[in-house]
C-alpha positions as CSV (number, residue, x, y, z in Angstrom):
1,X,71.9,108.6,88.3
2,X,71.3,112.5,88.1
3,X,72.2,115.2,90.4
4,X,69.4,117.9,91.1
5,X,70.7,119.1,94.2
6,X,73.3,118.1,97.0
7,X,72.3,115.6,99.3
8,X,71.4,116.6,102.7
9,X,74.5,114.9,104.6
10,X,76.9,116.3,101.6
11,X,75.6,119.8,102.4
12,X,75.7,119.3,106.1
13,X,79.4,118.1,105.8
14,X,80.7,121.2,104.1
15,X,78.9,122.9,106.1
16,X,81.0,121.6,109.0
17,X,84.4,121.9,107.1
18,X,83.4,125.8,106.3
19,X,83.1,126.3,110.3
20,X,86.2,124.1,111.1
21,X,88.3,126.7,108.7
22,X,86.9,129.4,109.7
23,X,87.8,128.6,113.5
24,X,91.2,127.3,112.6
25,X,91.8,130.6,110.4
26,X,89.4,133.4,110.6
27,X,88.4,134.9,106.8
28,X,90.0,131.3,105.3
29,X,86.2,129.6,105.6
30,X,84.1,128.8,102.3
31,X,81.9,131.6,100.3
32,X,78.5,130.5,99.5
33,X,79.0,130.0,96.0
34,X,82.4,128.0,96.9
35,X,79.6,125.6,99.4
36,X,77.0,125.2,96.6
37,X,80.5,123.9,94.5
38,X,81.5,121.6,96.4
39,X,79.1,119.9,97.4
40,X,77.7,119.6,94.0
41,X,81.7,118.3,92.9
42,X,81.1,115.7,96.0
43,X,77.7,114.8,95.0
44,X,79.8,114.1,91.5
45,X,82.3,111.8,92.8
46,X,79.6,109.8,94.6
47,X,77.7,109.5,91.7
48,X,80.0,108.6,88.9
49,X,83.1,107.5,91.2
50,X,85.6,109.9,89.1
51,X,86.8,113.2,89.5
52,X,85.8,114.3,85.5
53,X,84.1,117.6,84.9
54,X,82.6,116.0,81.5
55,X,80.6,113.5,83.9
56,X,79.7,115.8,86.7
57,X,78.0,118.0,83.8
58,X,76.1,115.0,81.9
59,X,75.2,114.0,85.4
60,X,73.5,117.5,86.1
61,X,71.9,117.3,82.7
62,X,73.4,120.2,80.9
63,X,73.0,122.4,83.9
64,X,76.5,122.9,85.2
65,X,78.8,123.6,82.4
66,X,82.5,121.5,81.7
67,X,83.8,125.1,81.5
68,X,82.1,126.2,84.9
69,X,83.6,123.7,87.0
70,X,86.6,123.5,85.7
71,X,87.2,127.5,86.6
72,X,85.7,127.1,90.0
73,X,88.9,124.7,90.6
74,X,91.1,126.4,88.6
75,X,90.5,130.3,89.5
76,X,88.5,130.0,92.9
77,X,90.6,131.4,95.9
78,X,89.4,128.0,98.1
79,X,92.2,127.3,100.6
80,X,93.2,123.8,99.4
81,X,96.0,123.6,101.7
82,X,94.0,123.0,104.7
83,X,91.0,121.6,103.1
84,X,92.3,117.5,103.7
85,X,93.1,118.9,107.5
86,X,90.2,120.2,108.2
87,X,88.0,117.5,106.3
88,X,90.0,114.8,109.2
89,X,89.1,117.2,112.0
90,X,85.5,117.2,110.9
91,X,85.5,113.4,111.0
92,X,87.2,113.6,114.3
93,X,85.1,115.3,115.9
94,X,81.7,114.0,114.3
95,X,82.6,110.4,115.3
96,X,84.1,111.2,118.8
97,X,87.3,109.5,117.8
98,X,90.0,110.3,120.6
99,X,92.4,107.3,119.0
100,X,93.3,105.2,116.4
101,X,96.1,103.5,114.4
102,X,97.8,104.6,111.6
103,X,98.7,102.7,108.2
104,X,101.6,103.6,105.7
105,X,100.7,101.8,102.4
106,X,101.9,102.8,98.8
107,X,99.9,102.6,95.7
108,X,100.9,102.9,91.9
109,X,98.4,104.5,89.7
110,X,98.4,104.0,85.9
111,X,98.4,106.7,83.3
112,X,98.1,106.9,79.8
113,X,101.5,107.2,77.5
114,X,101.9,111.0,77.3
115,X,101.2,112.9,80.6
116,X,103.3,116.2,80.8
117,X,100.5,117.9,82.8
118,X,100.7,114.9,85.5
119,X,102.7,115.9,88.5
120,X,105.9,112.9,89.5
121,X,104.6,110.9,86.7
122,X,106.7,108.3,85.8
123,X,108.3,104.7,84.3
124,X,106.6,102.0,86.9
125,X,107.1,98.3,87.0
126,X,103.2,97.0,86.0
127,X,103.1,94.7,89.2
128,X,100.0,92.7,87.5
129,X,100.2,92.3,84.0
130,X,104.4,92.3,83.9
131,X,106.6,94.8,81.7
132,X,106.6,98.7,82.4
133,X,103.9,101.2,82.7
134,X,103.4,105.3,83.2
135,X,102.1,106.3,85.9
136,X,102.0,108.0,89.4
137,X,103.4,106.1,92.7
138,X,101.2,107.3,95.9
139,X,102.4,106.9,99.6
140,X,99.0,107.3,101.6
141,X,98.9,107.4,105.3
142,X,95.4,105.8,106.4
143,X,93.6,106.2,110.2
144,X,92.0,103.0,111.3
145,X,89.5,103.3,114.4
146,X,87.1,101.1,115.8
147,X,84.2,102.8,113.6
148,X,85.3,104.5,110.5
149,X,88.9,103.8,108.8
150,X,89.7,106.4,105.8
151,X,93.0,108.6,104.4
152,X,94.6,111.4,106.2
153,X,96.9,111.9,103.6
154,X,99.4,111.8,100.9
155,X,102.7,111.7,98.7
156,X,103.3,111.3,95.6
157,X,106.8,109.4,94.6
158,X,109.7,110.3,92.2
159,X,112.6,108.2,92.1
160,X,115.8,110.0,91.8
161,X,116.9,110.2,87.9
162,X,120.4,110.4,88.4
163,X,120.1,107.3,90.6
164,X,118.0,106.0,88.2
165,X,120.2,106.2,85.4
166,X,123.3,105.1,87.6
167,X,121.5,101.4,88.6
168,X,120.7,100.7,85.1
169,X,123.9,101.5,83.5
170,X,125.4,99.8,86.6
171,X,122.8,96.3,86.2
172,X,124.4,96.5,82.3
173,X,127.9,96.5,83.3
174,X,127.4,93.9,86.0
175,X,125.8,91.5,83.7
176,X,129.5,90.9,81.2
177,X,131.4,91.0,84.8
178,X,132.8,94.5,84.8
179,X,134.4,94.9,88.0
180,X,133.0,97.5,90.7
181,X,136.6,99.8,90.4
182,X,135.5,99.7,86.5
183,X,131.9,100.9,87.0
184,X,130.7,104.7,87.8
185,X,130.0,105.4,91.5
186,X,127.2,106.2,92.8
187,X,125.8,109.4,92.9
188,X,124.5,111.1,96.3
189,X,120.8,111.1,96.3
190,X,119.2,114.5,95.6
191,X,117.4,116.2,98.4
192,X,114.6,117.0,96.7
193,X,114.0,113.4,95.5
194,X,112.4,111.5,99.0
195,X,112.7,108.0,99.6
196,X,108.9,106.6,100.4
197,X,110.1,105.7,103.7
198,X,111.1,109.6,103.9
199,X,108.0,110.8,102.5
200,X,105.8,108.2,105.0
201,X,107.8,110.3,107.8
202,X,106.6,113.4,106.3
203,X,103.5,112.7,106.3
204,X,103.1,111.2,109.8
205,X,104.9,114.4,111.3
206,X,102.3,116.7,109.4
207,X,99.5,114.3,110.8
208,X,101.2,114.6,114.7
209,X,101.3,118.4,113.9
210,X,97.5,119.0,112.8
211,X,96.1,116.6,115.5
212,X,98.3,116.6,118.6
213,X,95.3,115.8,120.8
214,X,94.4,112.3,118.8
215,X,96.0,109.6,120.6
216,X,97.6,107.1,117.9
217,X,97.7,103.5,119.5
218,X,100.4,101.5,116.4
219,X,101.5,102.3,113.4
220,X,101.3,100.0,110.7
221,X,103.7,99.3,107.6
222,X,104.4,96.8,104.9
223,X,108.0,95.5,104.5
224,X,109.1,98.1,102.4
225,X,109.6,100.4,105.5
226,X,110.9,97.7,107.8
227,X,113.8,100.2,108.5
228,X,115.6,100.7,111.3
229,X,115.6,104.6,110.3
230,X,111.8,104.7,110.1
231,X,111.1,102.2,112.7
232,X,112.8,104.6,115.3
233,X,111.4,107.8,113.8
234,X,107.7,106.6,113.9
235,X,108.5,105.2,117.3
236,X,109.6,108.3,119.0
237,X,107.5,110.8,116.7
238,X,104.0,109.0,118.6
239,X,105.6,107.0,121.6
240,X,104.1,104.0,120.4
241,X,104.1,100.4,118.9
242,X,105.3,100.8,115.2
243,X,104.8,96.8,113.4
244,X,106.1,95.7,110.1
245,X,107.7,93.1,107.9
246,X,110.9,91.7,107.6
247,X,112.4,89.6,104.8
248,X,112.6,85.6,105.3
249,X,116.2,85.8,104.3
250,X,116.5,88.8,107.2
251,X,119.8,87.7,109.0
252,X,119.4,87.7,113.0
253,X,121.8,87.3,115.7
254,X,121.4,83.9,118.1
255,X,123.9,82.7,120.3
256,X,126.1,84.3,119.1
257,X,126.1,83.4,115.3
258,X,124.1,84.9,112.3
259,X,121.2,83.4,111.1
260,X,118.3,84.2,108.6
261,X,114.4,83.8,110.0
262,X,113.4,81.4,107.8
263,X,116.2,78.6,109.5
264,X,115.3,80.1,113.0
265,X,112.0,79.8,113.1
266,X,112.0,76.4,111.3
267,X,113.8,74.8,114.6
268,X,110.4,75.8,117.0
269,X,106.9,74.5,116.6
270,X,104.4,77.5,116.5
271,X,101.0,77.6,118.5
272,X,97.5,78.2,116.7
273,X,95.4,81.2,119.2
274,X,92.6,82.8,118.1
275,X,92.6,86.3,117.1
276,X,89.6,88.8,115.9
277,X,90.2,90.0,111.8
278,X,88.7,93.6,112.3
279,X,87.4,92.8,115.5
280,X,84.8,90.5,114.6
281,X,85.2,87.5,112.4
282,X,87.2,84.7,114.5
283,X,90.8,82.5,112.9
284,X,93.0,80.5,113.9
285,X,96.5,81.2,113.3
286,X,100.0,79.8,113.5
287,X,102.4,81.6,115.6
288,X,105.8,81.6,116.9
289,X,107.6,84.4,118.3
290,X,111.1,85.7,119.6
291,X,112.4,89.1,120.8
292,X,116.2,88.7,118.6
293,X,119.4,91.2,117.5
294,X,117.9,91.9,113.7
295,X,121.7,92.3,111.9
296,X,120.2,95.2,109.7
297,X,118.7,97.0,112.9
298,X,121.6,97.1,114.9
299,X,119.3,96.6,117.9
300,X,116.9,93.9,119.3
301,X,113.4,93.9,117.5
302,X,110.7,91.8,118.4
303,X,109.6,89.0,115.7
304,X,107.0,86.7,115.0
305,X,106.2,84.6,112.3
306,X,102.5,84.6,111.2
307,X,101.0,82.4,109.3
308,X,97.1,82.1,108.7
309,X,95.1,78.7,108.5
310,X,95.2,79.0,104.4
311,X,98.7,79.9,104.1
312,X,102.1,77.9,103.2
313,X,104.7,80.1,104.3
314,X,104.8,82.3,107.2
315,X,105.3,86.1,107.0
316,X,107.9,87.4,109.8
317,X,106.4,90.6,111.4
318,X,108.8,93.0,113.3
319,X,107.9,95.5,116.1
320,X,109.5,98.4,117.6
321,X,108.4,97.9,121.3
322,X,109.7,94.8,123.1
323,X,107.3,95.1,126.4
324,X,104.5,94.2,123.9
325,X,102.5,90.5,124.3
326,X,103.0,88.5,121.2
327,X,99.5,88.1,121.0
328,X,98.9,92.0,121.4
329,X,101.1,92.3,117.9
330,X,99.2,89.8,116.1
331,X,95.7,91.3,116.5
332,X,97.3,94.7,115.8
């Protein structure tokens, strides 16, 4: 497909986002030349689904230049720092969205061999094909509403090198039975290294900051940031419902005694209610529920294992908020 000219709804959309800068900070909005750019790069992405200069200019037959684009990004004064923010409040207001739920999900990106250009790129564990891979790991924070569902924003990862370098000459002295008084300790983590459960913060404190008025109904997390830490922080940061995973082998309290979920839950039959995917299609689930002491938490949590009609095992959600119904945390 060829690009002659911007689509109507692409030009009408960065039309918007010029306004929305200009109101939010007078003289920061979008020259002419900067519009006609833009929407030509968006017209690009929707065309060819990259973000390459060599397509955008086949796609325009010749008549934007590699070079040309590329120096518009490069050299242009556009204020790229509030371009994501204003983009949201655009869709905000377009959609008449008032509130929504929030997702923390992380994503790992692969690159080729050599990237010295590529900002936190890395060594990753290739979670498909096995072995190692270069790349970039991405922590996105997604809004989810009744109508549209889309990112607000994002984080790239870099695992601490020092730590890095201290877990695998510590996984090599483990392995011959080296003693822990006989190992190095471990360093302190540097500050300018984030944890992904750190950087999810970040980015949900940016996202209360930029849209105070939007009220956020749960947020939503896999089990890598069933923390207690993060849990809380989420919790109190939006004064709402914050739902996540825990571990099967997740040790709880019960009568006084430790025990992990998988036994706990194993001792009560579950009951099947219907719940909406996406508010529409209809399933039947298996569910079982409790509000327990979660050891790791240091505090009650409410848990419920959730298992759908074509699963084996059952996952055990956790949530922040104990006044909650069961059945409100499994739609959610």
């Amino acid at each position: 497909m060829f690009i002659k000219t911007p689509l109507p709804f692409v030009q009408e959309f960065v039309a918007e986002l010029h306004e929305a800068l200009e109101k939010y900070q007078p003289g920061a909005g979008l020259s002419r030349l900067q519009r006609y750019w833009l929407s030509f790069c968006l017209m690009g992405i929707l065309v060819s689904n990259a973000v390459c200069w060599a397509q955008f200019e086949r796609a325009s037959l010749g008549h934007y230049s590699l070079a040309a684009l590329s120096w518009m990004f490069r050299k242009s004064k556009i204020p790229w720092e509030f371009l994501l923010q204003m983009s949201v409040r655009v869709m905000l207001g377009k959609y008449g969205i008032t509130h929504s739920s929030l997702v923390i999900d992380d994503s790992d990106k692969k690159r080729c061999k050599v990237t010295k250009r590529l900002f936190n790129a890395h060594k990753l564990k290739d979670k498909v094909g096995g072995g190692y891979i270069n790349g970039q790991s991405i922590v996105l924070l997604r809004l989810i509403t009744p109508r549209i569902t889309f990112p607000v924003g994002f984080a790239l990862y870099m695992p601490d090198p020092a730590l890095t370098a201290w877990n695998k000459e510590n996984t090599r002295l483990k392995k011959p039975g080296v003693p822990p008084k006989h190992r190095p300790p471990k360093p302190a983590r540097n500050s300018q290294y984030l944890t992904k459960q750190a950087l999810a913060l970040v980015l949900l404190e940016a996202f209360k900051r930029d849209h105070p008025a939007l009220e956020v109904k749960m947020v939503l997390a896999d089990a890598l940031y069933a923390t207690n830490e993060f849990m809380e922080q989420a919790a109190q940061l939006f004064s709402t419902q914050v739902i996540s995973q825990l571990r099967q082998n997740q040790n709880v309290r019960f009568r006084n005694r430790l025990i992990n979920l998988e036994k706990y839950f194993s001792q009560y039959p579950g009951v099947p209610p219907t719940v909406k995917i996406r508010g529409d299609a209809e399933v039947t689930v298996m569910v079982n529920s409790a509000r327990l002491y979660v050891d790791a938490h240091h505090q009650k949590r409410f848990v419920i294992a959730l298992k759908d009609e074509d699963e084996t095992n059952y996952r055990d959600i956790v949530a922040s908020d104990l006044s909650w119904r069961t059945l409100d945390i499994v739609q959610g």
